[in-house]
C-alpha positions as CSV (number, residue, x, y, z in Angstrom):
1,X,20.2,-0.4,0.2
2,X,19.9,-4.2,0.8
3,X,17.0,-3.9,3.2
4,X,13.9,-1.8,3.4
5,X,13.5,-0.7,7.3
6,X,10.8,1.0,8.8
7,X,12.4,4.7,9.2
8,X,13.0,4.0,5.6
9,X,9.6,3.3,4.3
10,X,8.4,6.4,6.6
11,X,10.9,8.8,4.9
12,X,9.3,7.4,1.7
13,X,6.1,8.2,2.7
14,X,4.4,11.8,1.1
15,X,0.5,10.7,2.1
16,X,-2.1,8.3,3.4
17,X,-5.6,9.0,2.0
18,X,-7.9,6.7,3.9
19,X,-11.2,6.4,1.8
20,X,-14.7,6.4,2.8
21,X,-15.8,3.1,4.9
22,X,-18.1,1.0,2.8
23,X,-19.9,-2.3,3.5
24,X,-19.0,-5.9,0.7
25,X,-20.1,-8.7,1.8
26,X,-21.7,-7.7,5.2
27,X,-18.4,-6.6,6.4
28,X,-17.2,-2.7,6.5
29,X,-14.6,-2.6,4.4
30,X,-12.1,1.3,4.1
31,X,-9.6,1.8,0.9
32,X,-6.1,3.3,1.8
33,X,-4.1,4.6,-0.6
34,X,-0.7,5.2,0.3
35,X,1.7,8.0,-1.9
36,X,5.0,7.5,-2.3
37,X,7.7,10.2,-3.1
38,X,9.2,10.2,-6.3
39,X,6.4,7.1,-7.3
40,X,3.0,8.6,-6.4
41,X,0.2,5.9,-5.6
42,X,1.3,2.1,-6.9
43,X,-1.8,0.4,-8.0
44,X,-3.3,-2.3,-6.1
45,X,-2.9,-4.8,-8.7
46,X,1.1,-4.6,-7.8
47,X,0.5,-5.5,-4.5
48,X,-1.6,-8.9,-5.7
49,X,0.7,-9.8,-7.9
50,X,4.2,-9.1,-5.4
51,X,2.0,-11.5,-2.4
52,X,0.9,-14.0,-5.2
53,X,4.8,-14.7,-6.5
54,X,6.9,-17.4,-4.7
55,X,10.0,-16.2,-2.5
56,X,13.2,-16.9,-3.7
């Protein structure tokens, strides 16, 4: 697999838990965490560090 589609990535898809809305900094602000089949839930900290990391 050379590219990850989006029928992929929804066959990948087990759940979407979609937290309790809370306010931060005046603004409302709702956690989602996403579970993956054969990963679970990755932890947020992944996703900051894959968007902070320059593209090849």
């Amino acid at each position: 697999m050379t590219e990850l589609t989006p029928a992929i990535l929804n066959d990948l898809v087990k759940a979407v838990y979609v937290h309790k809305p809370k306010k931060v900094d005046g603004k409302r602000v709702v956690d989602i965490d996403i579970s993956y089949d054969f990963v679970g839930i990755l932890p947020k900290s992944l996703f900051e560090e894959m968007k902070n990391e320059p593209t090849q």
